[in-house]
C-alpha positions in Angstrom: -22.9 -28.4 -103.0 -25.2 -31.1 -104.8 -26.8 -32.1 -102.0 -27.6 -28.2 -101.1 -28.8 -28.3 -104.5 -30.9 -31.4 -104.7 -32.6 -30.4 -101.2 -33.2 -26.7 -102.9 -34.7 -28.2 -105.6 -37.2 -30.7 -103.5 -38.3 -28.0 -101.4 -38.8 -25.5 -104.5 -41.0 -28.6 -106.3 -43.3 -29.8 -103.1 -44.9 -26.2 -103.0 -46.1 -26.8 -106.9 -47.2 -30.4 -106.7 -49.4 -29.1 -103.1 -51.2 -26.1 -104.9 -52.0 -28.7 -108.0 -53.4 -31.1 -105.7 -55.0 -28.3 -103.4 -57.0 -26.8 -107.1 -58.5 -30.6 -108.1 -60.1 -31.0 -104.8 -61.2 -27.3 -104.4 -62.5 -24.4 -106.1 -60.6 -22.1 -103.9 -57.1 -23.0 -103.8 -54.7 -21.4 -100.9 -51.6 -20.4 -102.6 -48.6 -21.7 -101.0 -45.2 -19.6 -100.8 -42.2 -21.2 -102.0 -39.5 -20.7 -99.0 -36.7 -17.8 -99.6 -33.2 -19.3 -99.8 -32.4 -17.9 -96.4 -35.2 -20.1 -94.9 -34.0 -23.1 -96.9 -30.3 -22.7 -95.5 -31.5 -22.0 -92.0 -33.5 -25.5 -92.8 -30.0 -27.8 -93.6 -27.7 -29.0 -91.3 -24.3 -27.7 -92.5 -21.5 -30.7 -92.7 -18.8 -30.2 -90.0 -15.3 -30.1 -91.4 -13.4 -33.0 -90.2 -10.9 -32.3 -87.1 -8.3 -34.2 -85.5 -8.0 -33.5 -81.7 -4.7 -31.2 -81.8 -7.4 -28.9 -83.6 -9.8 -28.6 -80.8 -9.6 -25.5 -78.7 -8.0 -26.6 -76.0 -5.0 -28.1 -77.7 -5.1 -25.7 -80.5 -2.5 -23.6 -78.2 0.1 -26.5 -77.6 0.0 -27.5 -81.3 1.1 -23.7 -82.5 3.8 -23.5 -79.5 5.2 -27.1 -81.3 4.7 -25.3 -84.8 6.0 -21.8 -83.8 8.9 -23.4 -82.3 9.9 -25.4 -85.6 9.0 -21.8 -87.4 11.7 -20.0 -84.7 14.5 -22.6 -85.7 14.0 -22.7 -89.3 15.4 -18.6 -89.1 18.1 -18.9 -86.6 21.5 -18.3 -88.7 23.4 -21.3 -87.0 23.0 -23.5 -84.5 24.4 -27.1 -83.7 23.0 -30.2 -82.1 24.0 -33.5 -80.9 22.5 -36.7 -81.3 22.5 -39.3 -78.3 22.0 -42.8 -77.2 19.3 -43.8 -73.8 22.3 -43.8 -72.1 23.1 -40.3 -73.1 26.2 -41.1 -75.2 26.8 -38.6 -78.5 26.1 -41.1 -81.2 26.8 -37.5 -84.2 27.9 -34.2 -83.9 25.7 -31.4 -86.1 26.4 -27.7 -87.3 23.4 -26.0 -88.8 24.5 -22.3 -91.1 21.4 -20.9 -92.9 21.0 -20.5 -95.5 21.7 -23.5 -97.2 25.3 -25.6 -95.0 25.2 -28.2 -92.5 28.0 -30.6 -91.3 27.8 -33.8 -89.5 30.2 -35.7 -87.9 29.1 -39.5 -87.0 31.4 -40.7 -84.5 30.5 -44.1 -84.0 31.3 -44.8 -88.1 34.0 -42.4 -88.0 32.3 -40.6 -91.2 32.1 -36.7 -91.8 29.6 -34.6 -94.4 29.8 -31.2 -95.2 26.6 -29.8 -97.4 27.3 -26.4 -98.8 24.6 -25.7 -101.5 24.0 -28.3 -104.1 27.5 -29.7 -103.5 27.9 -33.0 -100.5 31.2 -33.7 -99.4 32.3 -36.9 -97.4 35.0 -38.7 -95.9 35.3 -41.5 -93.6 38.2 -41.0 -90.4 40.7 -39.2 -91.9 40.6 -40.2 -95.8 39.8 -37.8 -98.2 37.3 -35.9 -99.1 34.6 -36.9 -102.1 33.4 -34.4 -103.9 29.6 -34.8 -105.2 27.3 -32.8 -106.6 23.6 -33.2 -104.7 20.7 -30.1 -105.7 20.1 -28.8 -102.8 21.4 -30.9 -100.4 22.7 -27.8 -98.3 18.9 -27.0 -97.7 17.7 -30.4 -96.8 18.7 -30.4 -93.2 18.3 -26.8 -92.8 14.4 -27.1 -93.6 13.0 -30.1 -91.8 9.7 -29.3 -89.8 6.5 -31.2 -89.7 3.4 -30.5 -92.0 0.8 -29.9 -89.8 -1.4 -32.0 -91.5 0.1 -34.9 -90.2 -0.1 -34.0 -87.0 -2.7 -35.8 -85.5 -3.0 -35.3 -81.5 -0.3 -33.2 -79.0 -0.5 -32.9 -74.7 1.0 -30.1 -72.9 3.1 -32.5 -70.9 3.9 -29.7 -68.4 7.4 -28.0 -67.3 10.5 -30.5 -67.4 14.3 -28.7 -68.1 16.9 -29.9 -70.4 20.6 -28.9 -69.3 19.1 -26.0 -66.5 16.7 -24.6 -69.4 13.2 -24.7 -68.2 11.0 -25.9 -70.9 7.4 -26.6 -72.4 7.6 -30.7 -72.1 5.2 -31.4 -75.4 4.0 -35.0 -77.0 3.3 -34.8 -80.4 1.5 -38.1 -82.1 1.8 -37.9 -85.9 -0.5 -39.9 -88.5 0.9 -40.4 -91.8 -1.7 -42.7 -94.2 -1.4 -46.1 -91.9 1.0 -45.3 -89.8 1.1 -43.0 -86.1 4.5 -42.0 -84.8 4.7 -40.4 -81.5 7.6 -37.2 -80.9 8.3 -35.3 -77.7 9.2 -31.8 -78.1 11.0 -29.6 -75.0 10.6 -26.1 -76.0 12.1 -23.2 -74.0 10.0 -21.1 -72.0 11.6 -18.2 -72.3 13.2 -18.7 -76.0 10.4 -20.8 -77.8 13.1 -23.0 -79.1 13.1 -26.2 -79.5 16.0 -27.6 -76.8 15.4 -31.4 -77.0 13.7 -33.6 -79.6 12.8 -37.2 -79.3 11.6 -38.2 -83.2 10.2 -41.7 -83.5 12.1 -42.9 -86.7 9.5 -46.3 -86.9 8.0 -48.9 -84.2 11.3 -49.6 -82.9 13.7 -46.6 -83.7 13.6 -43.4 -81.9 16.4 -40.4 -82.3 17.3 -37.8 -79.4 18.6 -34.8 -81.1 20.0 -31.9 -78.2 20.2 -28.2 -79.9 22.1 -25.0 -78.9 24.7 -22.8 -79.3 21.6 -20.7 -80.8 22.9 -18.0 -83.8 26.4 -18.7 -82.2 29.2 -17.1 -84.9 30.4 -20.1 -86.5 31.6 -20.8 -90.5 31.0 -24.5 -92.5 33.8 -23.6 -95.5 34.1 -26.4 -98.1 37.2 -28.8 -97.4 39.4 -29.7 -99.8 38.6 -32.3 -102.2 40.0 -34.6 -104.7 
């Protein structure tokens, strides 16, 4: 907007300083028309709002199947998920009830979480239960999705299936202040859910989350504490 102005303002000025030159040097002057506004917009070169490549048109479509996917999830009233090693072993078990419980079981610590509300319970093997309160650590899990400013490129990495489920194979690179994380996304072709996620945690640290059991009837009830 200033510069708009200051350029209005030059090109209002010039017209006045050329008819006062134009009447000292002779005795009939040509009167020179100030341009309308109209002109003088035609006249500057509007700034392009900055992009990032997943905004261009022909990505724009993979980024909203990624972000529509995430959208589709967040309103599904249950679903669970596993969480497994390169070599495909189930490092935690996951139960997902809207709007506001999730449990997880890790097996490899032996450790179990139910969230129901603002309320976290835990236990590690079979000890008891601890009782703490947590604001709305029932919603945390529940919630999770990307901010699409942050994401920074995707490619439509073709057709690849997870468990007999065709799906949308998608790479999604991420740019947080300094730092670019890549994700892989395998979305259903005929569901638009997301059926496999590979989330880079940091350089070295990747997690492979498996969903289903989509809106399966299932109850998380708080456990007994003491």
């Amino acid at each position: 907007m200033k510069a708009f102005r200051a350029v209005l303002l030059s090109m209002l000025v010039c017209p006045v300083v050329l008819v006062c030159l134009s009447a000292c040097t002779s005795a009939a002057p040509t009167r020179t028309r100030a341009p309308s506004l109209a002109e003088i917009a035609r006249m500057i070169t509007p700034t392009p709002t900055p992009t990032t490549p997943a905004d261009e048109p022909d990505r724009r479509e993979t980024k909203q199947l990624v972000l529509r996917a995430l959208a589709r999830l967040a309103l599904l009233r249950s679903y669970r998920a596993r969480v497994v090693d390169e070599a495909g072993r189930t490092q935690a078990l996951l139960e997902y009830v809207r709007p506001d419980r999730y449990r997880q079981i890790t097996e490899t610590e032996m450790k179990e979480q139910i969230a129901i509300g603002d309320v976290l319970y835990s236990r590690t093997g079979e000890g008891p239960w601890v009782k703490q309160e947590w604001p709305a650590i029932g919603r945390l899990m529940n919630e999770a999705t990307i901010p699409q400013r942050y994401i920074w490129d995707v490619a439509d990495q073709g057709e690849e299936p997870v468990e007999g489920i065709r799906c949308h194979r998608v790479q999604v690179t991420l740019r947080v202040g300094d730092t670019q994380l890549t994700d892989v996304y395998w979305i259903g072709v005929e569901d638009r859910l997301p059926h496999k996620i590979i989330t880079q945690v940091d350089e070295q640290t990747t997690l492979t989350k498996l969903l289903y059991d989509f809106n399966q009837d299932f109850q998380i009830e708080p456990p007994i504490a003491e």
